[in-house]
ZALO-440952 format. One line per 5 residues: number of its first residue (from 1); their letters; for each residue y, z, x of C-alpha. Coordinates in nm, 2 decimals. Each point is the difference from the previous one (the first is absolute). Layout:
residues N
NUM) A) Y Z X  ...
END
This chain:
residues 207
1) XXXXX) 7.71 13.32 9.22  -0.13 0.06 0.36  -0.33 0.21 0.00  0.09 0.17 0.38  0.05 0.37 -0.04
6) XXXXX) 0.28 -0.02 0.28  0.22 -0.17 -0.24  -0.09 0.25 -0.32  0.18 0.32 0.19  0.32 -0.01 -0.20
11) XXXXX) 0.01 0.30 -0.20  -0.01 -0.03 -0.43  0.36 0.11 -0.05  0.15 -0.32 0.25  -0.22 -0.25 -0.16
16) XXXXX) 0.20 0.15 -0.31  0.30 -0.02 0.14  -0.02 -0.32 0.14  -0.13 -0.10 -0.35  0.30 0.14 -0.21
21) XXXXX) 0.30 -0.10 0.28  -0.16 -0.37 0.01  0.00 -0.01 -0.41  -0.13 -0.34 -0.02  -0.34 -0.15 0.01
26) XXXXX) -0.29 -0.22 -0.13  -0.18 0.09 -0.34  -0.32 -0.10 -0.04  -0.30 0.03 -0.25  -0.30 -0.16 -0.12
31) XXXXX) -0.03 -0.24 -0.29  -0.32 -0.14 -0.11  0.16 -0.35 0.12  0.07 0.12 0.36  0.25 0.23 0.15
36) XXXXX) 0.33 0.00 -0.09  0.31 0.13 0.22  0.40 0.05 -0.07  0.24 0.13 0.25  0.18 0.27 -0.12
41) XXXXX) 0.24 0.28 0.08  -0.03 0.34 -0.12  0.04 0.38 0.00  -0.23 0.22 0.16  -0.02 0.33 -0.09
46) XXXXX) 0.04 0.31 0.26  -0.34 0.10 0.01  -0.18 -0.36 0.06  -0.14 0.08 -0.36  0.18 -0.30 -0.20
51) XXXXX) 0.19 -0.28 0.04  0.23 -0.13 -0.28  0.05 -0.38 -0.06  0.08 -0.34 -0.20  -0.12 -0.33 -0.12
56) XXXXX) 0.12 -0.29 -0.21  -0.23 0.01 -0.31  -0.11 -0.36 0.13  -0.12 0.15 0.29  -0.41 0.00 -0.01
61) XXXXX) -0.01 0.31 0.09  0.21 0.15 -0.21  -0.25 -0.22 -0.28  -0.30 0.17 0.12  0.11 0.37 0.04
66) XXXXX) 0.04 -0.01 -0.40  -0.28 0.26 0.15  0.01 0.23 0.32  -0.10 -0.26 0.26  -0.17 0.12 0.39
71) XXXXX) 0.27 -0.13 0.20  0.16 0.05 0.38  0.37 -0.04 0.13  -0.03 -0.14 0.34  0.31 0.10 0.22
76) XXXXX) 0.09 -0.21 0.31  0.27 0.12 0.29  0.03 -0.19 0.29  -0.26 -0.20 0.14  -0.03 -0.24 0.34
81) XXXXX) -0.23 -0.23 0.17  -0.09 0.17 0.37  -0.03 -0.25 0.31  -0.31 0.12 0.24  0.23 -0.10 0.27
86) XXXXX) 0.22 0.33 -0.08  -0.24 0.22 0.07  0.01 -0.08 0.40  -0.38 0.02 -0.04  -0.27 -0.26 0.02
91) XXXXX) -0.27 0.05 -0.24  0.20 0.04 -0.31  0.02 -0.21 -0.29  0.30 -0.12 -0.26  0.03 0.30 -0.29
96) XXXXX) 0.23 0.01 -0.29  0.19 0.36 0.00  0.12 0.15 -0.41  0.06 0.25 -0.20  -0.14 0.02 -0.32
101) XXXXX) -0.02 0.30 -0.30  -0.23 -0.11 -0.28  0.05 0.23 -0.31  -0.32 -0.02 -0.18  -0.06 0.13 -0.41
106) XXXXX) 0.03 -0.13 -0.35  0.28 -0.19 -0.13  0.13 0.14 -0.39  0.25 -0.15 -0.26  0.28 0.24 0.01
111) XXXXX) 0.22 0.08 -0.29  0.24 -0.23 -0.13  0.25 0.26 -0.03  -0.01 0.11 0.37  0.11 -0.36 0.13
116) XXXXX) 0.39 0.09 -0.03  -0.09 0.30 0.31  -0.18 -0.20 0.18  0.25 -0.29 0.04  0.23 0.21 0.07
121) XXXXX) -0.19 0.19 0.22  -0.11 -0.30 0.21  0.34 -0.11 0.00  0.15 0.31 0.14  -0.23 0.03 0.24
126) XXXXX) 0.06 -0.36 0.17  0.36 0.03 -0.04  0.05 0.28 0.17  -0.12 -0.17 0.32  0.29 -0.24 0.01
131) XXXXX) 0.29 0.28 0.01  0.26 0.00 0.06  -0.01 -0.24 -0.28  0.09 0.09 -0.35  -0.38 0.07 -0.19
136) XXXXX) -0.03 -0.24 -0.23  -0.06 0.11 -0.35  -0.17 -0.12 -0.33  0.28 0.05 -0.18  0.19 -0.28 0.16
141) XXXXX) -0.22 -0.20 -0.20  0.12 -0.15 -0.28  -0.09 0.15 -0.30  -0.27 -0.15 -0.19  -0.12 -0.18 0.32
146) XXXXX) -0.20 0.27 0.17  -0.13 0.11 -0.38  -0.15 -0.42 0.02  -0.13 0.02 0.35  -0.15 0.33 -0.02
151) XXXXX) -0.21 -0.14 -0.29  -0.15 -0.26 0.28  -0.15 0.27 0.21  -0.23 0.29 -0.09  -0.08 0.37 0.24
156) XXXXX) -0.34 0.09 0.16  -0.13 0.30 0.22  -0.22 -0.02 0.30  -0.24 0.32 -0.02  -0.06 0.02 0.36
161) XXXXX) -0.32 0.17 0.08  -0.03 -0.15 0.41  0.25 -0.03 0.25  -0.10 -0.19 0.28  0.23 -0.10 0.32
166) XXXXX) -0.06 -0.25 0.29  0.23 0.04 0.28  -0.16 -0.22 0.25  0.23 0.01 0.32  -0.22 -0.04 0.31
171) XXXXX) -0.10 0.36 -0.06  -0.33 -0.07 0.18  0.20 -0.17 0.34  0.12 0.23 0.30  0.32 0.09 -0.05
176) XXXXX) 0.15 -0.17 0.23  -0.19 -0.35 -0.10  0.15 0.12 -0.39  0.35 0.01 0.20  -0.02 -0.33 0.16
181) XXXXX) -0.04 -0.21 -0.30  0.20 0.20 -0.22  0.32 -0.12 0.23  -0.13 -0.37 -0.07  -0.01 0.09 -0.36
186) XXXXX) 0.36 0.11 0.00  0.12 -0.28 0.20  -0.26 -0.30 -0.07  -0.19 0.15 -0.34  -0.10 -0.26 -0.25
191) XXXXX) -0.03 0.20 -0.32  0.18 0.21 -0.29  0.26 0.24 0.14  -0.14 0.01 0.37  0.24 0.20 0.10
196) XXXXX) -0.12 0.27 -0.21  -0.37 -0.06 0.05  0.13 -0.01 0.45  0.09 0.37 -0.12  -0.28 0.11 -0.15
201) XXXXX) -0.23 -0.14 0.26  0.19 0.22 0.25  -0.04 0.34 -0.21  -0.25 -0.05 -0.23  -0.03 0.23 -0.30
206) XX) -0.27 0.27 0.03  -0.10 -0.14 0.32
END
């Protein structure tokens, strides 16, 4: 994550917010092979405090958290390359502009017993994005199947101890420079969801 304070302002609770709205991101933890990573979605809880997940038992890292593991969830939202020639500025250089929320802690085996919730948690809470559509429901499973694939997969919990948030928008350009290139964002971005990150350069948060 960038190091330049200008791109540190956003306050704890939108890093969280961002964090918990976004619900998906890469796992990643040390093994004594190397580091190991799985993209994952999950739950975070209100306070930033925990954040509830799954793996498939095959999963490495499911493996090596038979005991609490030191782990971070690394968040990405949109993200785009910046073209000096935006800027309408001379001495400037080619950037890359994100935003990232790394949720930093210990990674735990959770109880068997709580995997049921969770699923059904993590399903409600997708589903309910795509309304008017009728939420889909485990039950529509049929039964016996779920029972089968549920045996596949086993819960975990991120203790999260450090939040930390990288919203790096051309906070450190004058305004109107930010301005400039964030209309050839919008219109000319390459990138993830440059539409969004145009936005964001325009206003950015805690700016």
């Amino acid at each position: 994550m960038h190091p330049n304070p200008a791109f540190r302002k956003t306050p704890h609770s939108l890093n969280v917010a961002f964090a918990r709205e976004r619900a998906f991101g890469m796992l990643a933890v040390n093994d004594a092979a190397g580091p190991l990573a799985s993209h994952v979605p999950f739950l975070l809880s209100e306070d930033g405090g925990s954040a509830q997940l799954h793996l498939v038992r095959s999963n490495p890292i499911a493996r090596l958290c038979a005991t609490p593991q030191p782990a971070v969830l690394a968040v990405l939202g949109p993200d785009g390359y910046i073209s000096p020639d935006w800027y309408g500025m001379d001495d400037q250089v080619p950037t890359w502009n994100y935003v990232a929320v790394h949720l930093r802690g210990t990674l735990h085996r959770a109880k068997t017993e709580t995997l049921d919730t969770l699923l059904e948690r993590q399903s409600d809470f997708f589903e309910r994005r795509l309304l008017p559509k009728t939420p889909w429901r485990p039950a529509k499973v049929p039964k016996g199947e779920m029972e089968k694939m549920m045996r596949m997969i086993l819960p975990f919990r991120l203790e999260i101890v450090q939040v930390d948030g990288t919203w790096k928008l051309n906070q450190n350009k004058p305004e109107d420079v930010r301005r400039a290139a964030a209309r050839h964002v919008a219109v000319d971005g390459y990138g993830h969801e440059v539409g969004a990150l145009a936005s964001l350069m325009r206003d950015p948060p805690g700016d």
